[in-house]
LUMGULUM-484475 format. One record per residue (C-alpha): residue in three letters; x, y, z. Coordinates in steps of 0.001 Angstrom, whole numbers. Example, Ala and Ser with C-alpha at 12.3 -4.5 7.8 and 13.67 -1.06 7.14 Angstrom:
<recs>
REC   type        px        py        pz
REC    ALA     12300     -4500      7800
REC    SER     13670     -1060      7140
</recs>
This chain:
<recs>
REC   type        px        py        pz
REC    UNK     -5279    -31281    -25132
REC    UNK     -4654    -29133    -22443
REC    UNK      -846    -29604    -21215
REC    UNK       637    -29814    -17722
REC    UNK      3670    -27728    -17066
REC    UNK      4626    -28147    -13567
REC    UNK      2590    -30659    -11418
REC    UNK      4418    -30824     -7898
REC    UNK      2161    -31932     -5500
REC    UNK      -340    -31695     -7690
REC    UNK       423    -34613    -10008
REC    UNK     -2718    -36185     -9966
REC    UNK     -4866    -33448    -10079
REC    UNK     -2576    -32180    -13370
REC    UNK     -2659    -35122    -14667
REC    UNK     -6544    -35276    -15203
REC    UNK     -6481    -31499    -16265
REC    UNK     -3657    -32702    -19115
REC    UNK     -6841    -34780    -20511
REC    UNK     -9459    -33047    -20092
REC    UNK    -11806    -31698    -22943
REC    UNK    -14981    -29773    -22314
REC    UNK    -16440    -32674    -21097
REC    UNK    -16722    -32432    -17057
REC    UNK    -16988    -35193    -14827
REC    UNK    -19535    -35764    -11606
REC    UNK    -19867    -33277     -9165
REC    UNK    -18271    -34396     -5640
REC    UNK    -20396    -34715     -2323
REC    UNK    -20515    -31353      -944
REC    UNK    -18804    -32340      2014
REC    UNK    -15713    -33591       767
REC    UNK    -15402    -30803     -1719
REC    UNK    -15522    -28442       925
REC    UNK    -13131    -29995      3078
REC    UNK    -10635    -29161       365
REC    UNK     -8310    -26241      -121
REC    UNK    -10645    -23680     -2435
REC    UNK     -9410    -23576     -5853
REC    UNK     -7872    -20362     -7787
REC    UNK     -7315    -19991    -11507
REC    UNK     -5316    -17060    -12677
REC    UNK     -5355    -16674    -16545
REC    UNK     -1768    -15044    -17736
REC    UNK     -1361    -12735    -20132
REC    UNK      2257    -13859    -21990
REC    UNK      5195    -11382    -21420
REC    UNK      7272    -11492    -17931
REC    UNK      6161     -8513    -16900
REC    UNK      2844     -9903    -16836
REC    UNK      3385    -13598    -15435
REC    UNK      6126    -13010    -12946
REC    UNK      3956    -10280    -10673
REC    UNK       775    -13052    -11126
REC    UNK      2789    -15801     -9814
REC    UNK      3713    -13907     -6760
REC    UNK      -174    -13183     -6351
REC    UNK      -862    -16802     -6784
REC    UNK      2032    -17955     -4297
REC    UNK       912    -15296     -1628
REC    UNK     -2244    -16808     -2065
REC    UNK     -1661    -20483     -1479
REC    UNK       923    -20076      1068
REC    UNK     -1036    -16944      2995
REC    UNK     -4495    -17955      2771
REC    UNK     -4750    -21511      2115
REC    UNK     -5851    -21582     -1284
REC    UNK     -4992    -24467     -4138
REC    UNK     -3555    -21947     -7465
REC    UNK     -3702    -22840    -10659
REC    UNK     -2003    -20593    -13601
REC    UNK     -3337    -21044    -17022
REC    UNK     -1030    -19884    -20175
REC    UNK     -1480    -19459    -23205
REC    UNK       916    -21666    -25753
REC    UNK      1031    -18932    -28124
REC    UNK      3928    -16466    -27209
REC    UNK      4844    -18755    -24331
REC    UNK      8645    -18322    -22826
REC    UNK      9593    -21411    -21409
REC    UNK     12205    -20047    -19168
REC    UNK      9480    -18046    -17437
REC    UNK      7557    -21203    -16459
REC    UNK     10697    -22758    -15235
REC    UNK     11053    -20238    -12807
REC    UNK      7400    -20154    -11159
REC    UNK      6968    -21166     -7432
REC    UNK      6937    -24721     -6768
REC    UNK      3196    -24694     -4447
REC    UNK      1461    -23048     -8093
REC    UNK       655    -25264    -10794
REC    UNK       291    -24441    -14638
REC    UNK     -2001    -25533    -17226
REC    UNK      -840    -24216    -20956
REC    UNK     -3697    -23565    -23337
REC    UNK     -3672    -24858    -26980
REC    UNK     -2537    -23224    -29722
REC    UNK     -4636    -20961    -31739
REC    UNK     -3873    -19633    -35249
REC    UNK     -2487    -15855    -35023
REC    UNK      -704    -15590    -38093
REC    UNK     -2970    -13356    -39832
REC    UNK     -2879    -10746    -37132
REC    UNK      -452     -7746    -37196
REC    UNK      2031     -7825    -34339
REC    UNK       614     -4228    -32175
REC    UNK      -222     -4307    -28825
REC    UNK     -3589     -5695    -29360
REC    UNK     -2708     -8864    -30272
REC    UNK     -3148    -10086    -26572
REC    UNK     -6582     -8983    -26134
REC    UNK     -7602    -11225    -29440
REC    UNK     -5252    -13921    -28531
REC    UNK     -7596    -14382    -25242
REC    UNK    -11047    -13683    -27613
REC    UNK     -9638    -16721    -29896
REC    UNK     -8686    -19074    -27110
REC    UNK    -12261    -18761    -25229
REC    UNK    -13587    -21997    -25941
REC    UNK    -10653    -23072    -24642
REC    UNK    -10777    -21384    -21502
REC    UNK    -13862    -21992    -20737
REC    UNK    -13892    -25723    -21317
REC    UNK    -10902    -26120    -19165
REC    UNK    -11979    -23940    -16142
REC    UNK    -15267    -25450    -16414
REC    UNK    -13357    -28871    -16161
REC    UNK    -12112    -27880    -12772
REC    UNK    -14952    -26494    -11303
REC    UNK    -16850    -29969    -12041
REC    UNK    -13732    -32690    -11309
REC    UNK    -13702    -34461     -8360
REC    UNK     -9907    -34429     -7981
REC    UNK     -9928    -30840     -7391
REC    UNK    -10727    -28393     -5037
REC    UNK    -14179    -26082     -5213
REC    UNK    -13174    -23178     -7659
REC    UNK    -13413    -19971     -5384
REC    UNK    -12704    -17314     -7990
REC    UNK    -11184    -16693    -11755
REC    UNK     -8665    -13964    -11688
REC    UNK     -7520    -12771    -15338
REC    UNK     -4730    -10824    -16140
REC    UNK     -6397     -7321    -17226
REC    UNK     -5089     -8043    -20868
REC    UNK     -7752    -11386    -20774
REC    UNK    -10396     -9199    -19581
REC    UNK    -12700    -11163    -22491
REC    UNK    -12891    -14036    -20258
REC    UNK    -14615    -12519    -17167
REC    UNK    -17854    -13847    -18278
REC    UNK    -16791    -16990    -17807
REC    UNK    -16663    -16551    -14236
REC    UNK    -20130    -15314    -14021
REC    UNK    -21411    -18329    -16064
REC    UNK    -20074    -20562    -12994
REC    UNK    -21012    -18628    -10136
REC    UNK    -17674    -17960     -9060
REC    UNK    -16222    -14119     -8648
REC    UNK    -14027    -12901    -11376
REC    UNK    -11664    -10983    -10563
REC    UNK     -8671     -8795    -12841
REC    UNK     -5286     -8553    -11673
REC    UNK     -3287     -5494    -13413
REC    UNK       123     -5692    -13272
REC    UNK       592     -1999    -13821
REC    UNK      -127       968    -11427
REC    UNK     -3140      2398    -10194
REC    UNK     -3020      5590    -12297
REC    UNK     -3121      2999    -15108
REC    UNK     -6424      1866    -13507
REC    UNK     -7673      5633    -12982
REC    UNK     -6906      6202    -16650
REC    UNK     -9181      2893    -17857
REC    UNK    -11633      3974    -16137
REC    UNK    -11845      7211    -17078
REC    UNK    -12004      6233    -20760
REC    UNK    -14784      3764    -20226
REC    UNK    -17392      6441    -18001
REC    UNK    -16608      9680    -21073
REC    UNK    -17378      6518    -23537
REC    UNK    -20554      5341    -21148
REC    UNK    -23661      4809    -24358
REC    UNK    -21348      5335    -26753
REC    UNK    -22330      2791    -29747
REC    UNK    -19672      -284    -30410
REC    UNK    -16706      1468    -33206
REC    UNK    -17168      5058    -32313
REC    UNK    -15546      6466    -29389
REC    UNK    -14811      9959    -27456
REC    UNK    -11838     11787    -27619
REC    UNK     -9848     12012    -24035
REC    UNK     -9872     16193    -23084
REC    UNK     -5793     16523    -22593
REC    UNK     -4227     17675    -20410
REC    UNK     -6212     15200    -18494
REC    UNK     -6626     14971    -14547
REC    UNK     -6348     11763    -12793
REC    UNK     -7856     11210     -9754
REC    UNK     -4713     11859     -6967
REC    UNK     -3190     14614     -8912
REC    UNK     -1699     12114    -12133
REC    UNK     -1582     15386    -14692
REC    UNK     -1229     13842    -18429
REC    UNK      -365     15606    -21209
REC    UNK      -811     14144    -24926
REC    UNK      2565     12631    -24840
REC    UNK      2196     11038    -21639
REC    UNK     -1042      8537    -22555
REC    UNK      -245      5126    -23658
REC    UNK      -316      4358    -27304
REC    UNK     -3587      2650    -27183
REC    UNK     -5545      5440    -25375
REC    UNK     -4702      8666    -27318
REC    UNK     -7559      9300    -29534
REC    UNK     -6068      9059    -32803
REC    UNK     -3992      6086    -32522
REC    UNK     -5400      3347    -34531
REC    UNK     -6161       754    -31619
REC    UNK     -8397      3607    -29610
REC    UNK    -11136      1949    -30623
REC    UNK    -10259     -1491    -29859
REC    UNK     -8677       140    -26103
REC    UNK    -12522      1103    -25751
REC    UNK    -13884     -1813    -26272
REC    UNK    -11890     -3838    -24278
REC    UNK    -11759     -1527    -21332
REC    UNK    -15378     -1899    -21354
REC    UNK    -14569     -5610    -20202
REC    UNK    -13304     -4749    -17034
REC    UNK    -16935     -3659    -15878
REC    UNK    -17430     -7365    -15999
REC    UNK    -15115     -8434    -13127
REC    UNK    -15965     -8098     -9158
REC    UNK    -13017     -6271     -8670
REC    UNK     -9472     -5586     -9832
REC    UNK     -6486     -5897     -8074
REC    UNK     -3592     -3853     -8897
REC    UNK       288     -4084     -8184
REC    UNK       986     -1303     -6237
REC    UNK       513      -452     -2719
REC    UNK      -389      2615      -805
REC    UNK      2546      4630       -33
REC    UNK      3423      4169     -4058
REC    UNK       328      6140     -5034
REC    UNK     -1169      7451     -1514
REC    UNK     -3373     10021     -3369
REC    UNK     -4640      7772     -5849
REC    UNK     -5518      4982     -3363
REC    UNK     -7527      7803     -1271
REC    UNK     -9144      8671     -4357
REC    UNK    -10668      5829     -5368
REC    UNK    -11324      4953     -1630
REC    UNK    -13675      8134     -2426
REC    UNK    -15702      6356     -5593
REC    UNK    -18709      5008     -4254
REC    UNK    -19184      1532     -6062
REC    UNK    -23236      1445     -7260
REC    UNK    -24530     -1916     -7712
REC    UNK    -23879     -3966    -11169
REC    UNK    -27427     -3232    -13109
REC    UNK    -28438       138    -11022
REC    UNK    -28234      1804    -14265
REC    UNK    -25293      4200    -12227
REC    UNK    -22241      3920    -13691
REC    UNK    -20278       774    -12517
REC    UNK    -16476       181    -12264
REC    UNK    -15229     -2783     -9836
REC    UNK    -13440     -2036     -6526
REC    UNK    -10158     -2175     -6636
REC    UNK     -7224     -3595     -4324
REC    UNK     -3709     -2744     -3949
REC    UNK     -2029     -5823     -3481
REC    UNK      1486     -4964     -4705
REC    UNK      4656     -4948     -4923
REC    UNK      3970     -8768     -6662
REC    UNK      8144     -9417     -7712
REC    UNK     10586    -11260     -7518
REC    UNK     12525    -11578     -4566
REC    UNK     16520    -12537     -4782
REC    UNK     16163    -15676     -3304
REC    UNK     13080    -16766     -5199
REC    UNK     12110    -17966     -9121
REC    UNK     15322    -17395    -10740
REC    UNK     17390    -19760    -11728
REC    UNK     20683    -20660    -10002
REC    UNK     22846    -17958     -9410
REC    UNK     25886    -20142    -10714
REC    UNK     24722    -19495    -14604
REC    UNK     25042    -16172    -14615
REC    UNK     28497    -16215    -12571
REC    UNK     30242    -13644    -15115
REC    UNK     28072    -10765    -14500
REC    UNK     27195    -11795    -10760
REC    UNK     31213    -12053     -9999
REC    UNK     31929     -8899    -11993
REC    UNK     29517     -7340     -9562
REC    UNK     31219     -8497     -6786
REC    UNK     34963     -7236     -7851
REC    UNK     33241     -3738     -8004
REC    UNK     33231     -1148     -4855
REC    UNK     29669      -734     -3051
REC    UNK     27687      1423     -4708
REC    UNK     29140      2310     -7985
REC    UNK     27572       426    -10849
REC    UNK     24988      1990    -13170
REC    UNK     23048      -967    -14118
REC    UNK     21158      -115    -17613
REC    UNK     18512     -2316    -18536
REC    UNK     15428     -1952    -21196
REC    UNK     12980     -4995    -20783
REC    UNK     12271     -8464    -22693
REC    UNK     10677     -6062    -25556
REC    UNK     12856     -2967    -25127
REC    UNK     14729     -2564    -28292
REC    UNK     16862       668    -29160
REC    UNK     17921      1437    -32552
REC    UNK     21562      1276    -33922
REC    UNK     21612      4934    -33889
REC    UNK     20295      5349    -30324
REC    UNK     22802      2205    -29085
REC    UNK     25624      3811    -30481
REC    UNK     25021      7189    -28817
REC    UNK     23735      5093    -25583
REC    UNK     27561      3569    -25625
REC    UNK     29464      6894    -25836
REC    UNK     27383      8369    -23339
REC    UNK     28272      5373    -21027
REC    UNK     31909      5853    -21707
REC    UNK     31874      9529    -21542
REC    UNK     30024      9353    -17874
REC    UNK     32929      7445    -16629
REC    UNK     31061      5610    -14444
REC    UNK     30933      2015    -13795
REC    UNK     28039       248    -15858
REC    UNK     26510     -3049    -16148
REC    UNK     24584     -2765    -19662
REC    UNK     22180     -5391    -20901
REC    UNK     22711     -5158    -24736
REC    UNK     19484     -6244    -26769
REC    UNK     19266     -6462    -30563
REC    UNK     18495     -2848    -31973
REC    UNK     15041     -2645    -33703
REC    UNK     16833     -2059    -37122
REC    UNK     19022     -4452    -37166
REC    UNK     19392     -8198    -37769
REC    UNK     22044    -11199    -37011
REC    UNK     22158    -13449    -33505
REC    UNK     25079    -11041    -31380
REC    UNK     23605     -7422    -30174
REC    UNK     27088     -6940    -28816
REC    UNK     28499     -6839    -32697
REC    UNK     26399     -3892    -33147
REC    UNK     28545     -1601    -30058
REC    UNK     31045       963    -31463
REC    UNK     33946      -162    -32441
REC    UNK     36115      -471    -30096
REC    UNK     33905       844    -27541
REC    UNK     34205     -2879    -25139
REC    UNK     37875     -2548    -25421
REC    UNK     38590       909    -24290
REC    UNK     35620       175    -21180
REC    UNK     36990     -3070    -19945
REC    UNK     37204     -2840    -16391
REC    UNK     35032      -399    -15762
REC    UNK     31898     -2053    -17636
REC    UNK     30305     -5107    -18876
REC    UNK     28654     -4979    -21476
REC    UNK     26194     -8584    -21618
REC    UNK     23875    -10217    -24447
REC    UNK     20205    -10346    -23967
REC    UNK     19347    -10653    -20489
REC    UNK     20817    -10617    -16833
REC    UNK     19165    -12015    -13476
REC    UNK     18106     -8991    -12829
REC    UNK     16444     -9064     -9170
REC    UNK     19536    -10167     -8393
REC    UNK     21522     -7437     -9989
REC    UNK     19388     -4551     -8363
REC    UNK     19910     -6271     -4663
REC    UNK     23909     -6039     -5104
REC    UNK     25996     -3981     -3072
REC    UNK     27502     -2462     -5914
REC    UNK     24451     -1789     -7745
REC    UNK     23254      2320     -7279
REC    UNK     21073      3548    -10167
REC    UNK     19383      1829    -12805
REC    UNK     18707      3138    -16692
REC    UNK     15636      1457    -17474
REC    UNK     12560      1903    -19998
REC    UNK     10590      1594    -16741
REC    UNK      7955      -977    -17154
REC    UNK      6250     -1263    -14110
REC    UNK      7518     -4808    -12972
REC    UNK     11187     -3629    -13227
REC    UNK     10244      -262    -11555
REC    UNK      8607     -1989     -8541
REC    UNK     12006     -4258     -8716
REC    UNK     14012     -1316     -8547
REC    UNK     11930      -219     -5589
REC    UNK     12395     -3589     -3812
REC    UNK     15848     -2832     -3928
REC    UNK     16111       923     -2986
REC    UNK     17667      1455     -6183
REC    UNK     17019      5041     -7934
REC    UNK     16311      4895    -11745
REC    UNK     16882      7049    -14452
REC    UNK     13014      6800    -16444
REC    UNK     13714      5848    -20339
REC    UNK     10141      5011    -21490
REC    UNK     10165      3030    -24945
REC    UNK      6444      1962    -25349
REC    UNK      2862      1034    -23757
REC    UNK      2208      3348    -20506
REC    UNK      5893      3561    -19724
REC    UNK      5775      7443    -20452
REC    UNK      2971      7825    -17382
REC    UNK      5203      5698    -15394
REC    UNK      8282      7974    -16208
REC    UNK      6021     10716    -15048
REC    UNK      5079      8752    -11664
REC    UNK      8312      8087    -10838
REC    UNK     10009     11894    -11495
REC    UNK      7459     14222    -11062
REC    UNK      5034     12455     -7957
REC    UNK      7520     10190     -6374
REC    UNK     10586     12046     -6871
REC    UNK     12661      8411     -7232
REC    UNK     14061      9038    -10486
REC    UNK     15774     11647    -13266
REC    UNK     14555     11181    -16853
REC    UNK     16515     11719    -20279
REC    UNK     14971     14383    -22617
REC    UNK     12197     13007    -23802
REC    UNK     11077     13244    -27649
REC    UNK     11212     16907    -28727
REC    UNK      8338     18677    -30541
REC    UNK      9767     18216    -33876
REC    UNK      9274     14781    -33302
REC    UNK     12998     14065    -33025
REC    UNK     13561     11235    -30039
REC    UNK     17116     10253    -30833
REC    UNK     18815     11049    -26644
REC    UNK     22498     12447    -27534
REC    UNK     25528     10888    -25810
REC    UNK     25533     14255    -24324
REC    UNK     22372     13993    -22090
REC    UNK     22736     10280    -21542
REC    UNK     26408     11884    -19744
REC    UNK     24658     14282    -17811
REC    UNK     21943     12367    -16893
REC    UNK     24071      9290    -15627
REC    UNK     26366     11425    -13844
REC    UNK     23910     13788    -12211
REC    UNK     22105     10239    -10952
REC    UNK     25590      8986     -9907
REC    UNK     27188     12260     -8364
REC    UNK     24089     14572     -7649
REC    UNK     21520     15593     -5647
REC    UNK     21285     12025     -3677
REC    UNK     17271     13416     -3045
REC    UNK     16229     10531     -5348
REC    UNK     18046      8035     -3582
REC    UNK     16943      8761      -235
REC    UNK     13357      8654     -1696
REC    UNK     14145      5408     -3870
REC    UNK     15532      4297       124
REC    UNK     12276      5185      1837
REC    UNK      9788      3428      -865
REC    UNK     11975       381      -204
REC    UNK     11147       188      3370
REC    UNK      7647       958      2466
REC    UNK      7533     -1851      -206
REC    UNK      8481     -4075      2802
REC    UNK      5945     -2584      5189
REC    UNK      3212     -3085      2514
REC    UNK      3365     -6687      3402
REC    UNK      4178     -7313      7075
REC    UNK      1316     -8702      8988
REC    UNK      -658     -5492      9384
REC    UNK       956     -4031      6227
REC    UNK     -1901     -2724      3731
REC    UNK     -1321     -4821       628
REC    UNK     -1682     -8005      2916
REC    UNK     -4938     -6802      4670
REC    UNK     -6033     -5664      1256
REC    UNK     -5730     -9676       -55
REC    UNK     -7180    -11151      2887
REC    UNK    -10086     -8944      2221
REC    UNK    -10502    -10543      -810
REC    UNK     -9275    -14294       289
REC    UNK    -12086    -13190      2708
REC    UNK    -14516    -12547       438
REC    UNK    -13746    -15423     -1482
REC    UNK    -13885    -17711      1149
REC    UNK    -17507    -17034      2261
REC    UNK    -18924    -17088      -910
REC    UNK    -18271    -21031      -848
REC    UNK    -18606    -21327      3208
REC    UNK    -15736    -21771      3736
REC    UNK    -14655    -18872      5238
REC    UNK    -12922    -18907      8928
</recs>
């Protein structure tokens, strides 16, 4: 049984989806089906940097362009307190569980979690394409981790579309490993030629790839594969917008787009339609739950907090925590430090793993809090001026939201390209030493000092860049803005394949 998560105005329509099965019911006159709002389905991948930029896509969508959005989750790996905090016009649908225990936890865990959970998907999108209580489905957009379920879209007629939360050089780089692996049989693959050149001048060396896509990492084979999948879709929109990657947008403006089956090599148009985030005022719970850190904020002068961050997966080890907490204290600068459990180490309390000592001797001047912070919130503050952060691309285009510079401390996934985006071709952020060529990757309480304080007391070139990308973040979506005429082009499209379109 499929279960309802957040009905809203949508409570009878939910409540037929909570009992559906793959049976569908009769179609609805054609008339009457019409003269409803045309129906969206976005399939999330789990992980908040994955849902929260979707559920901005499906809010601009039903409050923008008229359309009725349904997200579909998947039970597995499901965060409840992300669901809580979706807009109130999008409802959910959670999928049922399937059995994952026999899978190793790596990053491809998500692309088999959507393989298993296919007759799933496809009974319960094909039970709201037939129901009469719902709207005509106009399109299925899957997160780019889901990209398995694109032919489910084709078997209804319907476009199928993949939304990436990442950047467009992470698009570039996709789909430069399917065209080298174009006739390629299934389980062999061909090596990526490093340094590689993206198009828009994205230079990556080795280190830079993402652990999936360097040639002899274990899960290049299965990265092939499942990149393949994204030949499937009508297009891809991406979370970014122009003036974030102005070359890269021109260059795939450039790509001529053959038709599917012309035997040229095929790879969907794409569509910036970022920055997809969280505002301050929107999806987060009340502001009076977090009061400690928010009024801690408040007590501190404008403009003087380091705010250090690493993700809902970024985990340091006790080593690196304790050398991240003496170069904090050594900086003496003002921090607000989200403390998660280090990868090596166990119990309930990350803060019991700090030096000793280290909270007492830095009261006043920093807080030091468990877990997790609100952190739109915490970027948008007054006192809030850099941020030390593992730079996953939701919290980067956060940062940018808020005009906040970063300093880039990539942990995992394509966080090391990012880094490189953010330093070398937007010039918004420092970066710590990354790992030297001995393999060592332990950052000394030395050059987390110099780093925060250069940030903090520098060259200010970073944060008059960070300032700039904020207005263009905001620019991206007024009326004429690019990202907005960029959806509407699709909404368009979408629209007129059902007749519907104005």
């Amino acid at each position: 049984m499929y279960t309802a998560c957040r009905s809203h105005n949508h409570s009878r329509r939910m409540a037929s989806l909570s009992s559906m099965g793959s049976a569908s019911a009769a179609a609805a006159p054609p008339a009457e089906r019409l003269a409803a709002r045309p129906h969206v389905i976005l399939l999330a991948s789990p992980g908040a940097g994955h849902l929260i930029p979707l559920a901005e896509l499906a809010r601009r969508l039903v409050e923008l362009h008229g359309f009725a959005a349904t997200i579909v989750t998947f039970t597995n790996f499901s965060a409840p307190e992300l669901l809580a905090c979706l807009p109130a016009s999008v409802a959910t649908v959670a999928l049922p569980a399937v059995q994952m225990d026999d899978l190793p936890k790596n990053g491809g865990v998500l692309v088999e979690l959507t393989r298993r959970s296919l007759p799933n998907i496809r009974a319960l999108v094909r039970s709201i394409s037939n129901s009469t209580s719902t709207a005509p489905l106009a399109a299925l957009v899957a997160d780019f981790m889901c990209s398995t379920a694109l032919p489910i879209a084709a078997e209804l007629g319907v476009p199928g579309y993949l939304f990436v939360p990442s950047n467009l050089a992470h698009v570039a780089l996709t789909r430069y490993v399917i065209e080298i692996n174009e006739g390629v049989a299934p389980g062999e693959y061909r090596d990526l030629a490093v340094p590689l050149e993206l198009p828009g001048g994205v230079s990556l060396r080795h280190a830079d790839l993402p652990d999936g896509y360097r040639s002899k990492h274990e899960g290049y084979v299965q990265t092939v594969e499942w990149s393949r999948c994204h030949c499937l879709g009508d297009g891809v929109l991406v979370n970014t917008f122009y003036e974030m990657e102005p070359a890269t947008v021109e260059a795939f403006k450039q790509l001529a787009v053959p038709e599917q089956g012309s035997g040229a090599f095929f790879f969907p148009p794409v569509f910036p339609v970022g920055p997809s985030v969280r505002r301050p005022d929107r999806h987060e719970p009340t502001a009076g739950e977090f009061s400690p850190c928010l009024e801690w904020l408040d007590r501190q002068p404008a403009g003087s907090v380091v705010y250090v961050a690493f993700g809902s997966r970024g985990a340091l080890s006790v080593e690196q925590t304790a050398e991240l907490a003496a170069g904090l204290e050594t900086s003496g600068q003002r921090f607000l430090w989200v403390v998660r459990m280090p990868s090596t180490a166990g119990g309930d309390d990350p803060l019991a793993w700090l030096p000793e000592g280290f909270l007492a001797r830095t009261s006043g001047r920093g807080l030091a809090v468990a877990a997790w912070a609100p952190q739109v919130r915490v970027l948008a503050h007054p006192a809030t001026a850099a941020f030390v952060s593992h730079c996953g691309w939701n919290s980067t285009l956060e940062s940018v939201g808020c005009g906040v510079p970063m300093l880039a401390w990539p942990l995992y996934a394509e966080q090391r390209m990012n880094a490189l985006l953010l330093e070398q071709n937007l010039g918004m952020a420092l970066r710590v030493p990354p790992s030297r060529e001995d393999g060592r990757c332990l950052v000394t309480r030395h050059e987390i000092a110099k780093a925060v304080k250069e940030l903090m007391e520098g060259d200010q070139k970073v944060r008059r860049r960070a300032e700039d990308l904020q207005k263009a973040a905001a620019r991206a979506w007024l009326p004429e803005g690019p990202s907005r005429r960029a959806l509407e082009e699709v909404a368009v499209k979408w629209k007129a394949a059902l007749g519907t379109a104005k």
